[in-house]
Structure formats: structure tokens, C-alpha cells
N, C-alpha and C positions, 0 to 999 in steps of 0.2 A: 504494500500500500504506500504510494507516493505522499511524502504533507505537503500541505498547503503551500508554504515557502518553496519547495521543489518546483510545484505545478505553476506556481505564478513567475517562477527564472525563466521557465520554460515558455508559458504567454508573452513575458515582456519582452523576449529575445526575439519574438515573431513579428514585432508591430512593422506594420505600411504605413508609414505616414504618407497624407495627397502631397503633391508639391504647392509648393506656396504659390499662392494666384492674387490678379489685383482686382479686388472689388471698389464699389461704389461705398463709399464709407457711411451710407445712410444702412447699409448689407453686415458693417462693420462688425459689429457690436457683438461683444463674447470671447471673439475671436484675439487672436493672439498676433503680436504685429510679429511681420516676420521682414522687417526694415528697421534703421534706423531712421526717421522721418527729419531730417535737419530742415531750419527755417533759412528761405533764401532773403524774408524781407522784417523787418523789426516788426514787434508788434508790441501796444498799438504801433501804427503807423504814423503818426501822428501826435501832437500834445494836446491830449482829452479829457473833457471836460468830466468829473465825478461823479456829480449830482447835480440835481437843479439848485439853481440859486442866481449868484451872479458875482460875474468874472469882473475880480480888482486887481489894484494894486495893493499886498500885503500892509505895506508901510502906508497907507492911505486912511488903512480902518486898526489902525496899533491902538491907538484910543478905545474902540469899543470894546467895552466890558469891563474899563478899568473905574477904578476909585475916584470918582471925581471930586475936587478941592471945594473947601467952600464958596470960591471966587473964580467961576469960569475965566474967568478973564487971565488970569495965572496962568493959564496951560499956552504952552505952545503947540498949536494946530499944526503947522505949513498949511495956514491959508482953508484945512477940510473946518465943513462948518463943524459943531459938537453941540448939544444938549443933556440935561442931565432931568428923564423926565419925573412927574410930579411923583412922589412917594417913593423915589430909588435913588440910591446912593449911585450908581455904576452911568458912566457915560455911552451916550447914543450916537452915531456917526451919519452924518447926511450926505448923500453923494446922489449929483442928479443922474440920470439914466438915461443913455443914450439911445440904446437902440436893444436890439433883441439877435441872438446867434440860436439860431436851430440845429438840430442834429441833424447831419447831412448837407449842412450849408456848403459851399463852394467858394465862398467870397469872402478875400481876404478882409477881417476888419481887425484896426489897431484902437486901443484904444489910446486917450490921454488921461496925463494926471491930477485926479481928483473926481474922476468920472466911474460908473461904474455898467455893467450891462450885463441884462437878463441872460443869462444861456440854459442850454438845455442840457441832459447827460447823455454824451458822446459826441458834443459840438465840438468842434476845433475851439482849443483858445482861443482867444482875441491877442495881437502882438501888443506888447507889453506887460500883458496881464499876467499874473503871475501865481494867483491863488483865487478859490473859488470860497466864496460866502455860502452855505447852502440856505435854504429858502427858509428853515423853519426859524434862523438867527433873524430874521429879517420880520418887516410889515407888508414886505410881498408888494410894495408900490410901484406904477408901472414909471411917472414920471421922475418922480422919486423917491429914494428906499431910505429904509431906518435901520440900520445897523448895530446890532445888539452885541455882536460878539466878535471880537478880534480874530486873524487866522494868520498864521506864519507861512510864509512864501513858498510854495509848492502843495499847499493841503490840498484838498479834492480836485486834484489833476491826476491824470492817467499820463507821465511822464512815456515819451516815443521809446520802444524798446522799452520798457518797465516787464512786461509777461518775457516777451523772448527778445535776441539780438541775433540777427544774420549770423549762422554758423551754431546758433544754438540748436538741441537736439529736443523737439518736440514732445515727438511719444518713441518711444525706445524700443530695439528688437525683443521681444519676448514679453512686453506689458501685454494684460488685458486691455483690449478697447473697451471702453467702457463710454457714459454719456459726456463725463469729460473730456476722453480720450475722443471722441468724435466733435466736438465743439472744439477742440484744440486743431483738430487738424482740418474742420472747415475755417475757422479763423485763422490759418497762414494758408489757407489758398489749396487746398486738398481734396479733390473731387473722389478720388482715388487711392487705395493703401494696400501693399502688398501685405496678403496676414498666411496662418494657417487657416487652410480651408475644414471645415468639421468634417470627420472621416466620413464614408459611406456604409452603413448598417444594412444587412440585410436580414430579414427575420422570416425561418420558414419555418412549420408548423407540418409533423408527418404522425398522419396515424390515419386508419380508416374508419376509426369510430370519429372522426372530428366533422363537424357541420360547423359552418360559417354561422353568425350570428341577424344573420336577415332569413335563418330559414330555420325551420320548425324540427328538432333530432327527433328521429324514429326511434324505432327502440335498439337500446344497446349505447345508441348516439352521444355525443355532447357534445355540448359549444368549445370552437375553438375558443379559450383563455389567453394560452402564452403567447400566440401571433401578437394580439395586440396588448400582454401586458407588459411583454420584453422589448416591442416597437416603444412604448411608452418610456419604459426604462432606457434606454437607447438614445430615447431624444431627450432625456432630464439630465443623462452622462455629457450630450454636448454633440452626438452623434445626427448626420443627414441620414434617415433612419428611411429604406422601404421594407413596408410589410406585405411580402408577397400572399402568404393568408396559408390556406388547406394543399400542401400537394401533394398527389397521389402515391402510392407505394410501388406502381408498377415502376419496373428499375431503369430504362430507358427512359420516362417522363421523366422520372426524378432527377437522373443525372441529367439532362437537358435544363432544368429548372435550376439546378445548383450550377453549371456549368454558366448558366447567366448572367446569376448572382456573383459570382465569382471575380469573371471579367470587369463587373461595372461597379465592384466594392471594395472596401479597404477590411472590412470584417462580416464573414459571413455568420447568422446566428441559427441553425437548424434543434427544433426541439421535439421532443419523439419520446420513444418507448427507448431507452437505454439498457441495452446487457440482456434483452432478450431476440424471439427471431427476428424483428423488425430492427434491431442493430444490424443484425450478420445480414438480412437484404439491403440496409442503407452504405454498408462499408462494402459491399460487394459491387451494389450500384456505381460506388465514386472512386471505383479503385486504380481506375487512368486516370486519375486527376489529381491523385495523392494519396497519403495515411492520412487516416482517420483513424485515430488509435483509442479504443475504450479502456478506461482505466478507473482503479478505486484510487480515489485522494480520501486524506483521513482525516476530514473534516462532513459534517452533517448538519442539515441536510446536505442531500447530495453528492454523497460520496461515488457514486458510479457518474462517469461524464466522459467527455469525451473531445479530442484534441486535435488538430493538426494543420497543414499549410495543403492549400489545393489550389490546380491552375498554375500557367506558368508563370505567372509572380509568386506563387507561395503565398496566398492570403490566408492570412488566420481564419481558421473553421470553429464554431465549437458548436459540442451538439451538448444539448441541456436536455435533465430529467424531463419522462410529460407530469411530473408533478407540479402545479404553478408555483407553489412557497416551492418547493425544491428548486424550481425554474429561476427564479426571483433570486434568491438566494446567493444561489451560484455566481448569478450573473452578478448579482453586485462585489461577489468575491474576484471574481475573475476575469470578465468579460468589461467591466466598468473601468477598472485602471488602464485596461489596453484603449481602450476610448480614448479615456485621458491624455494619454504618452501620447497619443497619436494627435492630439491636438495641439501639442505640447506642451505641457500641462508640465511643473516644475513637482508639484506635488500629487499622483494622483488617485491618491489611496483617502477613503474618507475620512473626515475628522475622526479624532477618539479622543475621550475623558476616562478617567478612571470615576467610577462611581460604588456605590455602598449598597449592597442589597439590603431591599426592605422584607425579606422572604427568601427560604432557602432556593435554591436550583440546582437541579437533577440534568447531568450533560452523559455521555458515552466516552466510557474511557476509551483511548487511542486515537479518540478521532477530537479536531480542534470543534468546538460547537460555536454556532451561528444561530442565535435564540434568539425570538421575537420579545420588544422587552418594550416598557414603557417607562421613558429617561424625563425626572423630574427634577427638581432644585429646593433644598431643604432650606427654606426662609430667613431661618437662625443663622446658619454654619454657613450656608454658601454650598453646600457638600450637594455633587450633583447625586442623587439616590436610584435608583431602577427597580423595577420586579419582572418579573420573566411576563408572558401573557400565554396560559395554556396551562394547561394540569400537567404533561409531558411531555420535554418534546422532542421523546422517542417514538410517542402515540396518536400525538395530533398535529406532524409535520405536515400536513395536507390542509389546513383549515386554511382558507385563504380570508375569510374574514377577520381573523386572530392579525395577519399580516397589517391587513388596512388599518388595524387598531395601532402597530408599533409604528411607533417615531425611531427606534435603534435596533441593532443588534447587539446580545451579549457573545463578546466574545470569550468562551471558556477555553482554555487551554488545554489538551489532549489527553494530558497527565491526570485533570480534573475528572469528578465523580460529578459530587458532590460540592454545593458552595453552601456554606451557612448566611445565615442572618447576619449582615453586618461588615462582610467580608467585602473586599475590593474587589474589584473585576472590570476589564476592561470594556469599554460600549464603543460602537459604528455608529455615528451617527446618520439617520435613513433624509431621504427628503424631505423637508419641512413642509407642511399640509397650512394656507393662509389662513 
């Protein structure tokens, strides 16, 4: 029996990565730059305006908000009027208002000294101006303003080159795009960014008792599950996921069907009847196309599955139990990290916390256990807590509803029986449900 660590050297040794391609950066987003994006032009481009208010000269309104003497007449202005109004110690500064700058203006305008002008946030300064008053310091007047509060030269201006400077590096090879990451590189002028593309998943589903779910099982039947609960998983890992659906066992269609798959994916996912005849017809089926090698790993669920590279690239195969928690399982053991790598993903094994059980758990010695668990946070302590979900879960690995309940997996270790009350244990963290 292979462990887990053996089996997963063995997946990560396999990955296809797509090659790196250039999307539209609105397509961006998730994906992984696979450039360094340097800026060819400053940004801003320009010296920009903050916020609303209105564009002075620093040294114009140094007076507002200061302590005014008992005797206005004592201060020296340079010529700016001052007021000290009724019931307030602090001085008020008067400057008439010339004109008005818009965001988006085009026209140069300068100002002079002792004057002051409305602008908008993201005008061009005005030449000479040197700092911006915002609006709320002000009485907001159009011909002329009252100035409440002093500002030092350079305050709510968006300085040219302040974000980036020609030759600076944007977004970085290997960051996530994310909304910033795409607002940074439409603002230096980026229509386009070379990233990692999300691998291609293909998900096929073999059995004869399986019906598609738009149509009625006879008897014996059942609804295909893992087509679309591993397509689902597939696409939460990060994966461009097709769900080809039911196909048939005859060995010619089948190989035709995977043979497809193959050609047009970076990981192919087939799930079936594992370790019995429907293994030896599927592996007989694809056996010009590669090993497909059935093996026991010694972790559970799941311990029978199945491995290999098919088609002349060598694309990773894996064929999964038809049990769905077993299905599920697995693939989040095994089939998920190679998603990851393949996007390239720096980490791509799921969080884990150590947590405290609230409740004994019962695992299978020699094999590593992946136990449905529900992972909470003790109020007091901080101490993340878990309990298993399921009376056994040597007995009710098959409950798929137990599944949708856990937020983690507990992971037990091989050696483990038994955990008591209390006891530490490592947890998976599962995808988070809004």
C-alpha cells in the first residue's frame, strides 16, 4: 500500500502546465501574471488634484486656523484679507475665486497670488498652485471662499509619478491579478497581460447504472453525482473544467471519449467503479494511450484509485472511486494540488490549523484518515475546536449529505486509532459556503 506522500510525489511530478497566453485583462482576474509588467509612462501623469476643494497657494492661507491676537491689525497678512469670526478664537482667510478647473480639463490655467480656484479631484493643478484646501475646511463660496484651515504645500495633490515612475514594475511575475492588480494595469495603459492560463479539467463519469440528471433512473439506475460534483470541484480549485457527463462502457467508445479528453486537457478526471470488472474493461480500453495503474494508497476514504499519464503528452489521468465522498475526497487530496501547481500556485495544498477535538474520533489504522469535520473557534481561547460529523467513518463514508455539512477535513494520521477529547489534530480547510 502506497501513502499519501508517495502518491502525491508521484501526481506533482506529472503536472502540464498551458503555456502562458495574453488575455484581455478584464479575463485577468485569479490568474497568475506570468510577466513582469514594467510602466513605460509615470503615473499619475500629471500633478492631481486630491479632492474637491480648491487649489492655493500654501503660504496664502498659513493664517487659517491659527490663534488670532486681540488686535487684527498686528498680524502681518502679505496683503491676504483675515477675519476672526464672531465667537472663535482661530482666524478665517479670504481669497477671491477665480475660476473653476474640472477633471478632465485640457487648458492650461495658472493661477496668481492671493487668489484661489475651485477644482475638482483628478483636475490638473493650476500652475503655481501648490496645495489643495478640500471643501469641507471651506464655506464652499463660488465668488469667494472662507478658509478655515491652513494646509502645507503639497497636501491633497496627487504628485506626477507619486503610484509608479517609468521603469517601475507594476504587477510582478507570479502575483495574483486580482481587482487591484487589474486597475493597476489598466491605469499604465494595459489592455492586455501575459498570465497563467487555468488548466483544462476534464471530468468523465463511467458506469452503466448512471442516468444523466434531466432523465428519470429505471431500476437498478442512479443519477450521475460525481460528473458534476468533481466539474464543480475542478472549477473552485481554479480549473477551465469540461464535464463531458455518462460514457459508455463499450471499450472502443470509451477510448474514443478519453482519447479526446486527452488531446484538449491538461488533466483528465474519469470516475467509475474502481478495483473491480469495470476497472480491468477501462484499463484494457486505454491501454494504447498509456498506464492507468490501480492502486491502494493508505489513506480513507478512498484508498483504491487510480493513476497515470495518457496520450502523447503524458496528461495526468486519475480515475476516482464511484463513491461521491470517496470521489470528493480524493480529489481534494490529490487531484486539487495538481490544479494548483498547474496554475502556479506557490502554495497549493489547502490551509490547515491545528484544532482540539470536542468529541472522541475513531480513524483506520495504517491508512492516513480524511474525516468530515465541522471546524469552529472557541470564543474565550481563540483555540480553533472540531468534531468529526458521522457516527463512523468507516460506516458512513458514502453519506454525501454529512459532506455538504463539513467546512474541513480531519486529518488523522495512519499510526492513529483513536483521538480523544481534547486532543490536537490537524484540519483541511474545505471551501467556505457564503
Amino acid at each position: 500500500m502506497r501513502s499519501v506522500q508517495d502518491q502525491l510525489s508521484l501526481v506533482a511530478a506529472s503536472v502540464v502546465a498551458p503555456r502562458p497566453v495574453q488575455v484581455a485583462i478584464s479575463e485577468a482576474q485569479g490568474l497568475l501574471c506570468a510577466e513582469e509588467v514594467v510602466t513605460a509612462a509615470p503615473l499619475p501623469g500629471f500633478d492631481q488634484v486630491a479632492v474637491d476643494g480648491y487649489a492655493v497657494r500654501a503660504v496664502d492661507v498659513a493664517l487659517a486656523g491659527t490663534i488670532a491676537p486681540d488686535d487684527l491689525d498686528e498680524i502681518d497678512s502679505g496683503g491676504i484679507e483675515v477675519s476672526r469670526p464672531d465667537g472663535s478664537d482661530d482666524l478665517v482667510v479670504h481669497l477671491p475665486v477665480v475660476g473653476e478647473v474640472a477633471a478632465g480639463s485640457r487648458t492650461p490655467v495658472r493661477l496668481q497670488p492671493g487668489q484661489a480656484l475651485r477644482v475638482q479631484t483628478g483636475a490638473p493643478m493650476p500652475t503655481l498652485a501648490d496645495a489643495v484646501v478640500p471643501l469641507r475646511w471651506t464655506d464652499g463660496g463660488d465668488q469667494r471662499v472662507m478658509i478655515g484651515h491652513g494646509v502645507d504645500s503639497g497636501d491633497y495633490v496627487r504628485r506626477l509619478g507619486d503610484d509608479v515612475m517609468p521603469g517601475d514594475v507594476a504587477v510582478r511575475e507570479g502575483a495574483v491579478i486580482g481587482p487591484a492588480q487589474v486597475g493597476l494595469l489598466a491605469a499604465v495603459g494595459r489592455s492586455r497581460v501575459l498570465v497563467h492560463p487555468r488548466p483544462r479539467v476534464a471530468v468523465i463519469a463511467v458506469g452503466d447504472e448512471l442516468v444523466d440528471i434531466d432523465r428519470e433512473p429505471g431500476p437498478g439506475q442512479v443519477y450521475d453525482v460525481n460528473s458534476y460534483a468533481l466539474a464543480a470541484a475542478a472549477r473552485d480549485a481554479g480549473a477551465d473544467v469540461h464535464r463531458v457527463g455518462v460514457a459508455v462502457r463499450d471499450k472502443e467508445r470509451l477510448r474514443e471519449v478519453v482519447e479526446a479528453q486527452v488531446i484538449r486537457s491538461e488533466i483528465v478526471v474519469i470516475c467509475g467503479s474502481v478495483g473491480g470488472e469495470v476497472s480491468r474493461e477501462v484499463t484494457e480500453a486505454l491501454a494504447d494511450l498509456g498506464d492507468l495503474e490501480i492502486d491502494r494508497i493508505a489513506m480513507h476514504p478512498g484508498s483504491v484509485q487510480g493513476f497515470g499519464r495518457l496520450g502523447r503528452d503524458e496528461i495526468p489521468t486519475f480515475w476516482l472511486p464511484a463513491n461521491p465522498v470517496s470521489a470528493l475526497v480524493t480529489f481534494e487530496v490529490m487531484v486539487r494540488p495538481l490544479i494548483r501547481i498547474a496554475l502556479g500556485k506557490r502554495q497549493p495544498m489547502r490551509r490547515t490549523v491545528t484544532a482540539r477535538t470536542i468529541g472522541p474520533i475513531a480513524s483506520v489504522t495504517g491508512r492516513t484518515g480524511y474525516l468530515r469535520g465541522q471546524l469552529m473557534r472557541d470564543e474565550r481561547s481563540g483555540d480553533y475546536l472540531v468534531q468529526v460529523i458521522g457516527e463512523s467513518p468507516t460506516g458512513t463514508s458514502h453519506l454525501l449529505a454529512e459532506l455538504a455539512e463539513a467546512n474541513c477535513l480531519i486529518v488523522v494520521d495512519e499510526d492513529v486509532e483513536e483521538l480523544e477529547t481534547g486532543d490536537r489534530v490537524e484540519v483541511m480547510f474545505l471551501a467556505q459556503r457564503g
